[in-house]
DRENPA-286858 format. One line per 4 residues: number of its first residue (from 0); their letters; for each residue x, y, z of C-alpha. Coordinates in steps of 0.25 Angstrom, whole numbers. Layout:
# residues N
NUM	a	X:Y:Z | ...
END
This chain:
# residues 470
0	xxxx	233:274:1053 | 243:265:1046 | 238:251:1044 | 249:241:1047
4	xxxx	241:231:1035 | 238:239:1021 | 235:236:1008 | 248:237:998
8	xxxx	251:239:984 | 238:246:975 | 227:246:984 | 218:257:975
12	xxxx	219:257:959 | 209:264:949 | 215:263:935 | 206:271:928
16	xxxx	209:283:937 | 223:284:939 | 234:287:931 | 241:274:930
20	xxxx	255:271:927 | 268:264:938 | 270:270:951 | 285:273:954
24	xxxx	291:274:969 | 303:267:978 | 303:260:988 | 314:258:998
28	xxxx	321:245:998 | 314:242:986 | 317:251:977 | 309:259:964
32	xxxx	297:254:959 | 286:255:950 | 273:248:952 | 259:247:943
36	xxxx	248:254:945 | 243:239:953 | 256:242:961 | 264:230:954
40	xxxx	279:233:954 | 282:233:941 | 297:237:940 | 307:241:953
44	xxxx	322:248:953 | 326:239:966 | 334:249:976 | 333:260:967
48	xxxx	327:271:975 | 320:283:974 | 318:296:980 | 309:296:972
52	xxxx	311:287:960 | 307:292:945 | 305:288:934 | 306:293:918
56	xxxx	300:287:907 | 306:273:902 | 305:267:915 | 318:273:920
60	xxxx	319:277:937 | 326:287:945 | 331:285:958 | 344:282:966
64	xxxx	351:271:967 | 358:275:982 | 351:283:995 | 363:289:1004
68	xxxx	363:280:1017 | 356:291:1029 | 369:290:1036 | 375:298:1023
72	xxxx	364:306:1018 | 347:309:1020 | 339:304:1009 | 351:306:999
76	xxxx	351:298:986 | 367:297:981 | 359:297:967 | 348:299:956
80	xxxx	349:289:944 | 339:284:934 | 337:270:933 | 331:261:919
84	xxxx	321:253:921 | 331:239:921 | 338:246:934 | 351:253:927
88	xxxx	354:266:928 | 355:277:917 | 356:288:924 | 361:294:940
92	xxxx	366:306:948 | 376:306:958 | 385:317:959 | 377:326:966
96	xxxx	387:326:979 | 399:317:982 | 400:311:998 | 403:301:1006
100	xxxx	391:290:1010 | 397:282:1021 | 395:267:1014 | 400:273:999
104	xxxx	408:284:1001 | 412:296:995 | 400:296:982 | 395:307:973
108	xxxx	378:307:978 | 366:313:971 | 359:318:986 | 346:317:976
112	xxxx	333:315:988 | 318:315:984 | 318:322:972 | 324:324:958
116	xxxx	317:328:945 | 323:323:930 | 322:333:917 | 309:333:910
120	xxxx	299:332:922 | 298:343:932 | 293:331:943 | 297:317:942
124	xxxx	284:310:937 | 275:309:923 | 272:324:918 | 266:323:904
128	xxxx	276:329:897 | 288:330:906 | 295:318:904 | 309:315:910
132	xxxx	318:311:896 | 329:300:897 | 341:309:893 | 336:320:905
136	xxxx	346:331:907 | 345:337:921 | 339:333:935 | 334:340:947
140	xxxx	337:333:960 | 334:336:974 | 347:334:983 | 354:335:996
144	xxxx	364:343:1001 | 373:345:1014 | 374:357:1019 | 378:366:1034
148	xxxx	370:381:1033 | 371:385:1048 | 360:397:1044 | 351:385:1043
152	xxxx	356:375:1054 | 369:372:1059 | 367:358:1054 | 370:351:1042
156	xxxx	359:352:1032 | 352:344:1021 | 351:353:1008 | 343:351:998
160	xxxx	348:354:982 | 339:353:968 | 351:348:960 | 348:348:944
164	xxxx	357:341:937 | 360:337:922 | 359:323:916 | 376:321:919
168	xxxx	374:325:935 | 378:340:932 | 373:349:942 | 365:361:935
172	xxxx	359:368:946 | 354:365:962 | 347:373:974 | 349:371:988
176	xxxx	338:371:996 | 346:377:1010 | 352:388:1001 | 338:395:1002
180	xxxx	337:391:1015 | 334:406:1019 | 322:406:1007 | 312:398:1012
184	xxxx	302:406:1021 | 306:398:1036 | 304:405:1047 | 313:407:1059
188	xxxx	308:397:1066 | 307:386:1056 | 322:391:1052 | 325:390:1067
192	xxxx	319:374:1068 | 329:371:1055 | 340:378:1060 | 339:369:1074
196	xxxx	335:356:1067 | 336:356:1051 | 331:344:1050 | 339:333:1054
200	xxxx	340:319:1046 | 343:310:1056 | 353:302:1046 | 362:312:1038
204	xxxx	361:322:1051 | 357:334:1042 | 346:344:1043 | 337:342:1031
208	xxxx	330:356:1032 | 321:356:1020 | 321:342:1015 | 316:342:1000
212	xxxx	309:332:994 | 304:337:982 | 310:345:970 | 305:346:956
216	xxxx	303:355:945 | 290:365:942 | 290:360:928 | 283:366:916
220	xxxx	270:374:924 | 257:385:922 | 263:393:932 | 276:394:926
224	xxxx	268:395:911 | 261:406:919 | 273:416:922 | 275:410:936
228	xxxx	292:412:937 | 292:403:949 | 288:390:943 | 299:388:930
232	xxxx	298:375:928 | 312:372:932 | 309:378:944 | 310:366:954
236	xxxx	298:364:967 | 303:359:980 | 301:359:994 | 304:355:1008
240	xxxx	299:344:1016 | 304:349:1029 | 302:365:1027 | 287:362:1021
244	xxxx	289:372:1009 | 289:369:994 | 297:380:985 | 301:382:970
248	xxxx	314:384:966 | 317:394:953 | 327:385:947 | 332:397:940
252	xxxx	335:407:953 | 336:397:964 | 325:405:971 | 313:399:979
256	xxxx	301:405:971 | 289:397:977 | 288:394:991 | 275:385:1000
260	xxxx	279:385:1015 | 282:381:1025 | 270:392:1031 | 257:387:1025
264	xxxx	249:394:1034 | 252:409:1027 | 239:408:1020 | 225:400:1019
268	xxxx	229:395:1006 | 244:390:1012 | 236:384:1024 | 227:375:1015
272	xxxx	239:371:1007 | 248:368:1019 | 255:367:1027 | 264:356:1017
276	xxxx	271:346:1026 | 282:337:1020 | 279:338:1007 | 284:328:996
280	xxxx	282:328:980 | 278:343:978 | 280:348:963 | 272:354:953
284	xxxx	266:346:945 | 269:347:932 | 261:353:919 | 254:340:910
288	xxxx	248:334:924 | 235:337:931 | 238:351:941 | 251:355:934
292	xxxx	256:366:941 | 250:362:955 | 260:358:967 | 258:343:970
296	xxxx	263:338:983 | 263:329:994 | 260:336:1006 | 263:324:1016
300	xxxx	261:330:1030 | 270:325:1042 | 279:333:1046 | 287:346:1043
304	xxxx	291:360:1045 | 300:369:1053 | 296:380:1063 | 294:381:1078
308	xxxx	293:370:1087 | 278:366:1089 | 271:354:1095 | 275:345:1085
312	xxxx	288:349:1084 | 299:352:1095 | 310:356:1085 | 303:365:1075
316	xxxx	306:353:1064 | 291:348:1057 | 282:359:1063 | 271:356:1054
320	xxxx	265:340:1054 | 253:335:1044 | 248:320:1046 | 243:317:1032
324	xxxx	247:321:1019 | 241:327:1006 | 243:328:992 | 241:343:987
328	xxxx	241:352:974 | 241:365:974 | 244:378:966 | 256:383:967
332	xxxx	252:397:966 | 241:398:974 | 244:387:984 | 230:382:982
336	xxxx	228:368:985 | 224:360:973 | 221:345:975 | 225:336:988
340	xxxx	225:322:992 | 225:318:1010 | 219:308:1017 | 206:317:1016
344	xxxx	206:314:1002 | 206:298:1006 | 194:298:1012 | 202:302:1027
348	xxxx	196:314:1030 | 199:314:1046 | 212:320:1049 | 217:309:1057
352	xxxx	216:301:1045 | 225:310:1037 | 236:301:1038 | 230:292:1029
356	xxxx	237:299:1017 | 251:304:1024 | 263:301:1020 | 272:312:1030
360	xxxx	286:308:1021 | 287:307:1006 | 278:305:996 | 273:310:981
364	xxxx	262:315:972 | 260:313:957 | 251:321:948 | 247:312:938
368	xxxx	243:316:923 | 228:311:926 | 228:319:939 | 228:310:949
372	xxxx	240:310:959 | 248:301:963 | 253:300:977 | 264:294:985
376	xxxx	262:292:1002 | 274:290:1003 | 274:287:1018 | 264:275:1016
380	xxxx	270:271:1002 | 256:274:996 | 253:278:983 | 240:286:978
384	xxxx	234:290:963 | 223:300:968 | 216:308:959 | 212:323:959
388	xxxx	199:319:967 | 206:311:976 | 202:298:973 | 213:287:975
392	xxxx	216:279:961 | 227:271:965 | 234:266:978 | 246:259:982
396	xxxx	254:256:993 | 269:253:994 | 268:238:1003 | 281:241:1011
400	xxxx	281:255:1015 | 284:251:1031 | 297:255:1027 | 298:268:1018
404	xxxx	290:278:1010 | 288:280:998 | 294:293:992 | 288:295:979
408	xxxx	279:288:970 | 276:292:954 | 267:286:944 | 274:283:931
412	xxxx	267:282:918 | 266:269:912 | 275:273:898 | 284:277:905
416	xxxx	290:262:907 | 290:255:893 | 296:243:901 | 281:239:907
420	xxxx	269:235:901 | 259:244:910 | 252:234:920 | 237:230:919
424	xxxx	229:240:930 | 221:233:940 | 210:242:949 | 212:240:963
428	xxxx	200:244:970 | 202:244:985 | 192:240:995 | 187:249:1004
432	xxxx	194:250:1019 | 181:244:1026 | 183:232:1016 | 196:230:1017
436	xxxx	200:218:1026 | 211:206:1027 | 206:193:1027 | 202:186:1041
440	xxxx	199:201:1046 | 185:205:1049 | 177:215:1040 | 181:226:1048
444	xxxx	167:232:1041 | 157:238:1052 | 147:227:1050 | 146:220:1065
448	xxxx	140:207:1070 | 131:214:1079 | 128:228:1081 | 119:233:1092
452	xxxx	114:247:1094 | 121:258:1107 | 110:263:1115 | 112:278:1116
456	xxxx	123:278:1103 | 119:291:1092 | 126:285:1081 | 136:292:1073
460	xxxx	135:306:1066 | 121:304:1071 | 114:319:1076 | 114:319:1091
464	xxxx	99:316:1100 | 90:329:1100 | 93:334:1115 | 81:330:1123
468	xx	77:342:1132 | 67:335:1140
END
């Protein structure tokens, strides 16, 4: 159910049991910005955008300052650049690629979509500890790539490249996704749907086989401490939204040394885990926080996967489908689940009901240093602080989402922006659905003006009559 009349804003806040600081996002055709823990808009970068936006200590952003028009590019931005608090730049990336946009002409373009990670933190947000610094020297960015590879599909293809860079824009190292194409456990049939349709975008005309949206490093970890070779903190965790599979790359060989997917029905412990269905956000999180050394992600559910054409798919393209979403943390070892968060954890417990939490598209999860997680529906621009017993501290919800989504969302400590005097915290306590009514309507409460008793009417979850054998 999606109510066409909701509550905006903060709709749910318990200071004593969150982990309070600004919330950071972006919002199309507004731009970035940074609310209180009330969901006060206490600073905006108008038309800067974000995908995602992030920020280091001393209040200064990162984002781009131009999105490639569709008929040029998908989900390309031309940069990444670092923004002050007052609005001017001090730092940006460009000369990724040089082409030719059809309204600017030939320009030298970054390609940077849905992921980047800056020196000093493995994974964009506040790790005890693991602090971006202001003069930081290299960058890892998650970029886009044209390419023909006729073993995959005669059509052109979307690639997708981890680019690090230094602090000037040199290139010190990259991957391509496509080039280990031939590595990633697909079956005939799923190579045979991709080969035939590999994903068209609509817009630029490309197949976007794997579609990436998420690319950080391992960072310092207890399974690396422990002798484990396949999780050297430089080694970089990413994963595909259309293939349903997660992997980590040996930054040091170029070789895939840990792999979940696509087949999550190998095993009883791969069939509780999965299957994972458009995931967003996965990455490790990081040693100084609560679970360091679990996988957190957001397992959104939709649609996803290639293999045979099935009854919900004629083409062979999104052969597994999910409606509802969950949050889960699990051992990277053992693949055992650790914590999760669904609709059922809301109080939904009837599968119908699962869309209640479900964002199908974007979306991301914070673990925050008291435990609690923070999380972004991207799809209904709904933000949630839950802690590890599920319990809902804090809500709020973007007013005009009609629109857009919103891609990411991180909780930002409140030293980290000298410029503000952190705002006084005011509990919101939300009334209870039954209760919660606009003037002039009636008390939709079951409390009638009259009630009269059905002859012959057992009641509900009442024992049925003893059978009368007579």
């Amino acid at each position: 159910m999606g109510q066409s009349i909701f509550p905006t804003g903060v709709t749910n806040f318990r200071p004593s049991k969150t982990w309070s600081g600004y919330t950071l996002f972006n919002a199309k055709n507004e731009g970035t910005i940074l609310i209180d823990m009330n969901g006060k808009i206490v600073h905006e970068w108008k038309d800067l955008q974000g995908f995602p936006n992030k920020m280091i200590n001393g209040g200064k952003v990162f984002g781009s300052l131009r999105c490639r028009k569709s008929s040029d590019a998908y989900q390309d931005y031309a940069d990444l650049t670092e923004i002050d608090w007052d609005g001017n730049i001090r730092w940006s990336f460009t000369h990724n690629e040089e082409v030719t946009d059809q309204e600017i002409g030939k320009t030298w373009v970054a390609r940077v979509h849905h992921d980047y990670q800056l020196e000093g933190n493995p994974v964009g947000y506040f790790v005890p500890g693991q602090e971006t610094k202001d003069d930081f020297k290299k960058v890892l960015l998650l970029t886009h790539h044209d390419r023909k590879i006729g073993s995959i599909s005669p059509y052109p293809l979307l690639d997708h490249v981890l680019l690090e860079i230094d602090r000037n824009g040199n290139k010190l190292w990259s991957w391509s996704t496509l080039d280990h194409f031939n590595d990633f456990p697909l079956t005939d049939e799923q190579k045979n749907a991709i080969f035939k349709n590999p994903n068209f975008q609509s817009a630029s005309k490309e197949g976007d086989v794997f579609h990436i949206n998420y690319a950080s490093y391992l960072g310092p970890n207890k399974w690396f401490d422990q002798g484990d070779q396949r999780f050297k903190p430089n080694n970089i965790l990413m994963g595909s939204r259309e293939a349903m599979m997660s992997w980590i790359v040996d930054h040091d060989t170029g070789k895939i040394v840990w792999l979940l997917g696509p087949d999550f029905t190998k095993s009883f412990t791969l069939r509780n885990l999965g299957p994972l269905v458009g995931m967003h956000n996965v990455h490790l999180i990081p040693k100084g926080l609560p679970g360091a050394g679990n996988i957190l992600a957001l397992n959104n559910g939709g649609w996803a996967g290639y293999g045979a054409p099935n009854q919900t798919s004629s083409t062979g393209m999104r052969t597994t489908r999910i409606d509802g979403s969950e949050v889960i943390e699990f051992n990277p070892i053992t693949l055992e689940k650790k914590w999760s968060f669904s609709a059922k954890d809301m109080g939904y417990k009837v599968a119908a009901h699962a869309n209640y939490f479900y964002s199908p598209l974007q979306g991301s999860v914070q673990r925050l240093p008291n435990g609690n997680t923070l999380i972004d529906e991207g799809a209904g621009g709904r933000f949630l602080e839950v802690t590890p017993s599920h319990e809902i501290v804090w809500e709020y919800i973007y007013p005009y989402i009609a629109d857009h989504l919103i891609y990411r969302a991180y909780r930002i400590p409140y030293d980290w922006i000298p410029q503000l005097s952190p705002s006084t915290e005011i509990a919101v306590t939300p009334p209870a659905n039954s209760e919660f009514h606009l003037p002039g309507a009636a008390d939709p409460s079951l409390n009638p003006i009259t009630t009269v008793s059905v002859t012959g009417a057992y009641g509900y979850n009442k024992p049925s009559p003893a059978k009368n054998n007579n």
